[in-house]
C-alpha positions as CSV (number, residue, x, y, z in Angstrom):
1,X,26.2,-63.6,48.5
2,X,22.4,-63.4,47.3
3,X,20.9,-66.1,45.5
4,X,21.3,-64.6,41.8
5,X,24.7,-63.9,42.4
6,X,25.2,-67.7,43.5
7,X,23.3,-68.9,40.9
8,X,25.1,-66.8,38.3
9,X,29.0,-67.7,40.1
10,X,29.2,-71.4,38.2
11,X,31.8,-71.6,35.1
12,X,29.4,-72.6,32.4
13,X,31.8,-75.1,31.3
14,X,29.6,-78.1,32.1
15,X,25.7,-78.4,31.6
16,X,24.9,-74.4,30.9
17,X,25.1,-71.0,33.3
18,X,22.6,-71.1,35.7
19,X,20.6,-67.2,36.0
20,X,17.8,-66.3,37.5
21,X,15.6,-64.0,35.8
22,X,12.4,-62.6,37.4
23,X,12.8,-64.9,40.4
24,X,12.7,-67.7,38.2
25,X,16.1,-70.0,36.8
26,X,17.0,-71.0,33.9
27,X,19.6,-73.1,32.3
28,X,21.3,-71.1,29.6
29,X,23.9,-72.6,26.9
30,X,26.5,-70.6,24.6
31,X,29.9,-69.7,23.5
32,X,30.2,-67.1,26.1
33,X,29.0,-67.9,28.9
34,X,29.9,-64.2,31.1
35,X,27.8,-62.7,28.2
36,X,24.9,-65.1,29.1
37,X,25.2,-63.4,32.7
38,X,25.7,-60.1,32.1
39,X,22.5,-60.6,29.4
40,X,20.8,-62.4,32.3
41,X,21.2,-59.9,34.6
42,X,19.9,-56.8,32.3
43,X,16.7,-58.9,32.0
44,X,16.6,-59.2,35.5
45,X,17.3,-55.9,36.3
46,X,14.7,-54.4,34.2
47,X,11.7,-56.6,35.2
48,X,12.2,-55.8,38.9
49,X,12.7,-52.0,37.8
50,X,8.8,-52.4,36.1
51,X,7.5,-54.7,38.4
52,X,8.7,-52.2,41.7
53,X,6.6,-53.0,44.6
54,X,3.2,-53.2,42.6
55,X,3.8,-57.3,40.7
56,X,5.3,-60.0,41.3
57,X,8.0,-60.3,38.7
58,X,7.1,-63.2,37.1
59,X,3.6,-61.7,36.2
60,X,3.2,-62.0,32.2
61,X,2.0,-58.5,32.3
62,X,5.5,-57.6,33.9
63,X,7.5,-59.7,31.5
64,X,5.7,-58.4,28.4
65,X,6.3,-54.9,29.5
66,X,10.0,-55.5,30.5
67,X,10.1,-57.4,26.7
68,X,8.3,-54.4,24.9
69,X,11.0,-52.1,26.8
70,X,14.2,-54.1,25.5
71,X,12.9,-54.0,22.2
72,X,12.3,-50.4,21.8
73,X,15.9,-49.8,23.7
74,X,17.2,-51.8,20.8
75,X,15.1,-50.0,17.9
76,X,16.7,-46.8,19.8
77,X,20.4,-48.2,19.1
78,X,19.1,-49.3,16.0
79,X,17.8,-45.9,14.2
80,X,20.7,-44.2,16.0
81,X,23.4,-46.5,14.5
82,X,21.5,-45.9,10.8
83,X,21.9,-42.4,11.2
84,X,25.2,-42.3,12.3
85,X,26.1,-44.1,9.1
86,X,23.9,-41.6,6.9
87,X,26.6,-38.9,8.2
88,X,29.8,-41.3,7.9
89,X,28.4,-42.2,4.5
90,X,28.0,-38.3,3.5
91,X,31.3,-37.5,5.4
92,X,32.6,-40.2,3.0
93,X,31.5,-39.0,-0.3
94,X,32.6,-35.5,0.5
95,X,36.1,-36.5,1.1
96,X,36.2,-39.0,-1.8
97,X,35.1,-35.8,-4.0
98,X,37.8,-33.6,-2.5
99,X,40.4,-36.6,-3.6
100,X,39.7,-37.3,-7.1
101,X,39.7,-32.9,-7.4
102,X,43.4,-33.1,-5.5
103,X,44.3,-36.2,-7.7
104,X,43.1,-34.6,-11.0
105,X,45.0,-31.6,-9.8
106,X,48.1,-33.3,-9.3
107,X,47.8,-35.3,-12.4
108,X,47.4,-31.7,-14.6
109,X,49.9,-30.4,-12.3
110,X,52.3,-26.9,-12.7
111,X,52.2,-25.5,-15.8
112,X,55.6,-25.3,-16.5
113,X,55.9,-23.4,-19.2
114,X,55.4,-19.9,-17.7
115,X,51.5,-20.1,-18.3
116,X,49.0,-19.6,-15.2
């Protein structure tokens, strides 16, 4: 087992999750502590993706990058999910338009009288 995986195999019931991050670790505390991990190892992951073979990756330069990078993944989700509730949000009104005409029709209902 390498050594992020050991570090990362304790419960988290006592004193924190152990992760190691850049080649560094750190002590982490929270409710969940496989989120902590999994969390853990996405910052890992993508500060050896931008360090590569050219830094080390606890460089500040590679950290700020890796930083700037989760940051604009998350404005990405972030105007995504906005605009995905633009449409629900004129779905919405289009279908609450085409209920109060169904419901006003079935209020007025038939004529029954023989008239069209």
């Amino acid at each position: 087992m390498e050594r992020n995986q050991q570090e990362n195999a304790g419960d988290g019931t006592r004193g924190g999750v152990l992760v190691t991050i850049g080649g560094r670790s750190y002590r982490l505390q929270g409710d969940d502590p496989e989120e902590l991990r999994r969390l853990a190892a996405e910052v890992d992951r993508t500060i050896r993706e931008i360090a590569g073979d050219r830094a080390s990756p606890d460089d500040p330069r590679v950290v700020v990058l890796s930083a700037l990078n989760v940051a604009a993944e998350r404005e990405d989700l972030r105007r995504a999910a906005v605009l995905r509730i633009g449409r629900l949000r004129e779905r919405l009104a289009a279908l609450d338009a085409r209920l109060a005409a169904l419901e006003e029709a079935v209020v007025e209902g038939p004529s029954l009288r023989g008239e069209d």
